[in-house]
N, C-alpha and C positions, 0 to 999 in steps of 0.2 A: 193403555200403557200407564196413565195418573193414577187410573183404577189398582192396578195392579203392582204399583209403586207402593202404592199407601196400605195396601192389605199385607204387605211384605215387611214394613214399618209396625203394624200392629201385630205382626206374630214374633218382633222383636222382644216385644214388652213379658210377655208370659214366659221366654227365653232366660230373661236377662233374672227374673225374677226366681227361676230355679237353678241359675248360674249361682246367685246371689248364698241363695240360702246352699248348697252343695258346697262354695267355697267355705262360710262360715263354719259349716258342720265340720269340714274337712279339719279344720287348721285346730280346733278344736279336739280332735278324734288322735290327732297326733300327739304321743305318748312324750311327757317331761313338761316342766312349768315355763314358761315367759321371762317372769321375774327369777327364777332361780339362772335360765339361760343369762339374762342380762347382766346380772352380777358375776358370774365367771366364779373362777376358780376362790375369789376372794370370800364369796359366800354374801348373807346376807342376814342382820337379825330379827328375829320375829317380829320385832316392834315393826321397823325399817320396812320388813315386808308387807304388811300388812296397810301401809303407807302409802306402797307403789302398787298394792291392788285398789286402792281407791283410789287413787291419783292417773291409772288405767281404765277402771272400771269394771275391773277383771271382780269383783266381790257384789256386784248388780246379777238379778235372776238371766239365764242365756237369753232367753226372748226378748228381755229388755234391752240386753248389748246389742243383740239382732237388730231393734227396728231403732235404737243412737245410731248403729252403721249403716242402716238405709237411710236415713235423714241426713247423714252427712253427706253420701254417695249424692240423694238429692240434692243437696247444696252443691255439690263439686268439689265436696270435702271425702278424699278418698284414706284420710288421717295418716297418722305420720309414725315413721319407724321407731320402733322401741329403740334398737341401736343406735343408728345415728342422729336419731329427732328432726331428722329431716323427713319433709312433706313428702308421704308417697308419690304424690305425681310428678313433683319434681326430679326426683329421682328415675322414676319412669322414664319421665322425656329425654334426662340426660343420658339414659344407657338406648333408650331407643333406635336412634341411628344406626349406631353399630350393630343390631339385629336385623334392620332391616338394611343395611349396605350387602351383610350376608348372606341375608334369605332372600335379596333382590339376584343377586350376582349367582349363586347356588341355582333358583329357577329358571334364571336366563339360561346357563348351562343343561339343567335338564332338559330345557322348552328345544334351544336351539338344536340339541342332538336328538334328543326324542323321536321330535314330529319328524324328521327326515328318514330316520333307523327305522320308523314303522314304516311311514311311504316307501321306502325303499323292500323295508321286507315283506308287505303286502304286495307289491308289484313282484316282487321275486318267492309270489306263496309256493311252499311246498319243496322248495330247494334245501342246498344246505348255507346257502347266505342265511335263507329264511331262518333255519335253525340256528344257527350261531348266532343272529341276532337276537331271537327269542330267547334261548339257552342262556347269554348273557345277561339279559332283561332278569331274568331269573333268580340266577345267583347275584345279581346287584341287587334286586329288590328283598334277598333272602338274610344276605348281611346285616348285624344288627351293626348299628354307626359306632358305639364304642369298642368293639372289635374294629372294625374296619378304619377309625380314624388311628388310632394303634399302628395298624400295619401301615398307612400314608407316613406316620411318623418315624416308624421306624424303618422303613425303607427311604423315603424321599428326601427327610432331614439327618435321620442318624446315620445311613452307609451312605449315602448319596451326597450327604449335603449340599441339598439342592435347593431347596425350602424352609424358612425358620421356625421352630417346633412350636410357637407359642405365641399371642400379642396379636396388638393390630400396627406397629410401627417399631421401628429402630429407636434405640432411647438418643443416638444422635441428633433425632431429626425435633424440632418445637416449633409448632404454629400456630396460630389461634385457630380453635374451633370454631366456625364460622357457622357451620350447618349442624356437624356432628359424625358428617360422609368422612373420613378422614380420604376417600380416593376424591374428593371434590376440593376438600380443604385443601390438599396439599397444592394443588394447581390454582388456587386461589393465592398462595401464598409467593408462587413463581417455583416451585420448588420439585421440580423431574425426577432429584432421587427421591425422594420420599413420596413420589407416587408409586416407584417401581416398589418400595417396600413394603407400602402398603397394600399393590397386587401382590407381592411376593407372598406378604402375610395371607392373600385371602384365599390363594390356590390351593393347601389343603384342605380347609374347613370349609369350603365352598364344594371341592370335590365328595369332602365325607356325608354333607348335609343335603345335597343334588341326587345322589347316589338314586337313591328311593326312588324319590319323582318322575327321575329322568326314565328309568324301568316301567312305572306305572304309565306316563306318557308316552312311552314308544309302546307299549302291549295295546294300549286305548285305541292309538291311531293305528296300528293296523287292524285292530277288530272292525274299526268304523270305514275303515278304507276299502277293507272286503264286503262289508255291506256294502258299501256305495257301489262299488265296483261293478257289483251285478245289477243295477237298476238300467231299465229301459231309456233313459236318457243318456247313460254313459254310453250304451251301447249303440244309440244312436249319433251322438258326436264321432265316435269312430267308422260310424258307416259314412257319413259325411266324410269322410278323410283328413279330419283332426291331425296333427302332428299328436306323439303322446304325451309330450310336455302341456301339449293344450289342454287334452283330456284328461289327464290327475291331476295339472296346475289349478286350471280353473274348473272344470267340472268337476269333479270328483271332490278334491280337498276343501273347498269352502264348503259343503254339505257336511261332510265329514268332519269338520273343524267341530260341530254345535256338543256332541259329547268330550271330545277333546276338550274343550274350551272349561265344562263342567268339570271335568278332572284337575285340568291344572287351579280350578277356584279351590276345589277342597282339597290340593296339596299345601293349601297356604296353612290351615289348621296343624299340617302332616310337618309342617317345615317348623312351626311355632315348638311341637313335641319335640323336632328334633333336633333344636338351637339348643332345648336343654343338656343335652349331653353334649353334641357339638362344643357348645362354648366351653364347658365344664373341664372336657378331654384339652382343648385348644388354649387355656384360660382364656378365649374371646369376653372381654368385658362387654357383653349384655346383658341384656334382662332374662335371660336363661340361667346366665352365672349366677347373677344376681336373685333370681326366687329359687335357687339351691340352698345359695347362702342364707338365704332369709328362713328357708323351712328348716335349715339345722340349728338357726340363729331361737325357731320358734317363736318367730318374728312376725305375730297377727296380721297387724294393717298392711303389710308389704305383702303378705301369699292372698289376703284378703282382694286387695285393691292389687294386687298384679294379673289376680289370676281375673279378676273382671274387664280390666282393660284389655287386655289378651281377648277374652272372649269377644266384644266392639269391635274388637278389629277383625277379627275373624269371620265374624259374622254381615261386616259393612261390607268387606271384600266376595265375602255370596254372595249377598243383594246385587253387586255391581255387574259378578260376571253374569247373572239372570236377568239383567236388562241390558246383555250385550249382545244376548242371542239374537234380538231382534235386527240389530245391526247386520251381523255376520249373515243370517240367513233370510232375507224377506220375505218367505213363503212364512214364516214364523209371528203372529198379529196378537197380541195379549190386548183383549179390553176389558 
């Protein structure tokens, strides 16, 4: 398992390294200037300009700015936004929360409905449960999210008003940000309505952004369910006289869990893609809003360094669910 830790760790590295260079090229390849973005409407004069490409380093050859932002990235210097001249990774951290209170709460929702909708519709193969659960997995997974956060909106907050269109809080409600969870904060603070408004706020964008997942994870489990289903062990626990709660709870579904388990790890990449719209549609202030704004801002070290950090996480959270497997299924021994 050490073994196979650390060979996991070193196929990071060559990873990160064409993350690195793809991000760069990217931000790059994107059409309009930096410095002309920065100055706005106001403009800027030749001299002035020419100022702010050295004082950026925007008039150095690309390869050279290349390996100054690997050296810094080295350091832990992920450099700082041309707009606000504040430290990229500060900035990160501070909108980070808020993406993952989203994309925590959106995946619980997909996991908790999912994996029961497949179990249920593998045990009922072939019917028309089966099919209407399938059928729906379908068209949930066929939606794209800015269409479908649209229709939450405009059904649940505009005729309905049931759900507020936008934000993560009522502008009545003020408490210190303690963590950055604003559903943790506000119970930190003693504060019950501004919990409920802050679930209030996340049951849209949690529905538009689950949507996907929750599709792909109910299709997974019952693909894997039906395999299981047929193996000579299952069908020996029922010849024993199992209840069948016995037989799908614990035989069947922990075996079945090991792909399942693989799906929800790379929906976390699926869920990062789709914060971006998500937040955008929702204004949720995270770091989805936030590297929109910064690719229109044509705002280097922010798509530079967001879109790197992004990728660390996305890839820390594979390593984990791949040394979970061991856990969930002991017939399973990596040396």
């Amino acid at each position: 398992m050490i073994r196979y830790f650390f060979n996991r760790l070193l196929l990071i590295i060559p990873t990160l390294i064409g993350i690195t260079i793809c991000a760069f090229a990217f931000v790059r390849l994107l059409p309009g200037d930096p410095i002309l973005a920065m100055a706005g409407e106001h403009g800027v004069t030749p001299e002035r300009y020419e100022i702010l490409k050295e004082q950026f380093g925007y008039n150095q050859p690309i390869w050279m700015q290349y390996f100054d932002y690997i050296g810094g990235v080295l350091h832990g210097d992920f450099g700082a936004s041309i707009s606000t001249k504040r430290p990229v990774i500060k900035e990160f951290m501070t909108l980070f929360p808020a993406t993952v209170e989203l994309s925590l709460v959106a995946m619980i929702l997909a996991t908790v409905v999912g994996i029961p909708a497949g179990i249920f519709a593998a045990v009922k193969r072939g019917t028309w449960i089966d099919q209407l659960m399938m059928g729906t997995a379908l068209v949930g997974y066929s939606m794209p999210i800015f269409w479908w956060g649209l229709l939450l909106i405009i059904f649940f907050s505009g005729y309905l008003g049931w759900t507020p269109v936008s934000g993560r809080l009522d502008l009545r409600y003020f408490f210190p940000a303690t963590t950055g969870f604003m559903l943790i904060d506000s119970l930190l603070a003693g504060k019950p309505d501004a919990f409920v408004s802050a679930l209030r706020h996340l049951i849209l964008p949690s529905i538009a952004l689950g949507t996907i997942p929750l599709a792909v994870i109910a299709r997974q489990t019952r693909s894997a369910m039906l395999e299981v289903l047929g193996e000579d062990y299952v069908r020996t626990a029922r010849a024993k006289g199992l209840s069948p709660r016995e037989v799908i709870g614990v035989h069947a579904l922990r075996n079945a869990l090991i792909p399942v388990v693989t799906t929800i790890g790379l929906q976390v990449g699926l869920l990062v893609a789709g914060a971006i719209l998500t937040e955008t549609i929702f204004a949720w202030p995270g770091i989805g809003k936030w590297m929109v704004e910064s690719i229109s801002k044509r705002d280097y070290p922010v798509v530079q360094g967001g879109l790197l950090l992004i990728a660390l996480i996305v890839m820390a959270v594979n390593l984990i669910v791949d040394l979970l497997y061991a856990v969930i299924n002991p017939r399973i021994r990596v040396k």
